[in-house]
C-alpha positions as CSV (number, residue, x, y, z in Angstrom):
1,X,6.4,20.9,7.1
2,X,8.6,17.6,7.7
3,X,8.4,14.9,5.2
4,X,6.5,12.0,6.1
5,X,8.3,9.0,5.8
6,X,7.6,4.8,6.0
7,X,9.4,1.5,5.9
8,X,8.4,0.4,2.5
9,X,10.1,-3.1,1.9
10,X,12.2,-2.7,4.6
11,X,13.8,0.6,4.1
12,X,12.8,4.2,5.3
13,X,11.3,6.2,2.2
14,X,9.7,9.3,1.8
15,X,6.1,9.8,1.1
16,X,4.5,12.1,-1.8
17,X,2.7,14.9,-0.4
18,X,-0.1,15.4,-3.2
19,X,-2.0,13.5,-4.8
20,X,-0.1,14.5,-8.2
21,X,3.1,12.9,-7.1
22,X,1.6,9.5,-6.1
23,X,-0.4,9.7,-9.7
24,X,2.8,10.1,-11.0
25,X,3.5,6.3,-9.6
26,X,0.7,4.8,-10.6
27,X,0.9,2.4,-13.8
28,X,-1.3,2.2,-16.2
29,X,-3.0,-0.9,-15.4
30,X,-3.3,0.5,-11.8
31,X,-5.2,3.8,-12.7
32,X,-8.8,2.6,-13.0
33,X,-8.6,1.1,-9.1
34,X,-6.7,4.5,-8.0
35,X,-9.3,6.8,-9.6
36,X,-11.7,4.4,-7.9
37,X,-10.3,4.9,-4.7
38,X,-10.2,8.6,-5.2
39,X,-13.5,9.2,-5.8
40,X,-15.2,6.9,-3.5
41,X,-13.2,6.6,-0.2
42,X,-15.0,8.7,2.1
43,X,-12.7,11.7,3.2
44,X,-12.1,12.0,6.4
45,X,-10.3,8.3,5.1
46,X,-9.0,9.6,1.9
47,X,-5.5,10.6,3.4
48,X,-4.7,7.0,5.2
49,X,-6.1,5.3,2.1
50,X,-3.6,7.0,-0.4
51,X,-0.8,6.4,2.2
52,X,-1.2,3.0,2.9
53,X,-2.7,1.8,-0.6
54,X,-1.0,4.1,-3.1
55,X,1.9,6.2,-1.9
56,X,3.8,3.2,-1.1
57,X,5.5,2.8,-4.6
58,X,4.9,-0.2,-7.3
59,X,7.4,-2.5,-5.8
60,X,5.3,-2.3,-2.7
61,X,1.8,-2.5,-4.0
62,X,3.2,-5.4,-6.1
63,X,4.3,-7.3,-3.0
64,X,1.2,-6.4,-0.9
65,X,-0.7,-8.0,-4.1
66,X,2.0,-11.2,-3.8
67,X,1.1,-11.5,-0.3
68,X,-2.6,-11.1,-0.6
69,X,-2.4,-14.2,-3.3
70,X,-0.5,-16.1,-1.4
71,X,-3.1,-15.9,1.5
72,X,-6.4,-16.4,-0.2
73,X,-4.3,-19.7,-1.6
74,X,-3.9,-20.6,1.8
75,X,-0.3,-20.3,2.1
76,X,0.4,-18.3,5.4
77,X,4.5,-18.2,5.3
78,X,5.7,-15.6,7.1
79,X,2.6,-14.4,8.6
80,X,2.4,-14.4,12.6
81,X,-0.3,-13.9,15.2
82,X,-0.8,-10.8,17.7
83,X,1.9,-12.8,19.6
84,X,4.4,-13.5,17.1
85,X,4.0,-17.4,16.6
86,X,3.9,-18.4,12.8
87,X,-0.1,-19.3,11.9
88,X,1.2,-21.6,9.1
């Protein structure tokens, strides 16, 4: 089977394949909201959840958090629309 891969912060990284190895990433302060998401995303969603929300690595999940902050204070740098213009 190949190795699934995605561009995490800009560079090309390879995904975990179980849910052991993403556990393996998760910090400690993290674990309650992963075992949440574990246990209550329906599965036929379960895979896309742990790859977009989880298997991504801490740096990413930190700036996904950094980005999400900066939003709902309604700072909208480097966000664009469908067609590419800045919605700042």
């Amino acid at each position: 089977m190949a190795k699934r891969t995605a561009i995490v912060l800009g560079e090309e990284v390879e995904l975990p394949e179980t849910l052991a190895e993403i556990m393996a990433t998760v910090r400690p302060h993290e674990v309650a909201d992963f075992m949440a998401d574990v246990w209550n995303t329906p599965l036929d969603q379960l895979e896309r959840r742990m790859s977009l929300g989880w298997a991504i690595g801490p740096a990413a999940r930190d700036a996904d958090e950094a980005a999400a902050e900066r939003v709902q204070a309604g700072d909208f740098t480097g966000f664009g629309d469908i067609n590419g213009d800045s919605v700042r």
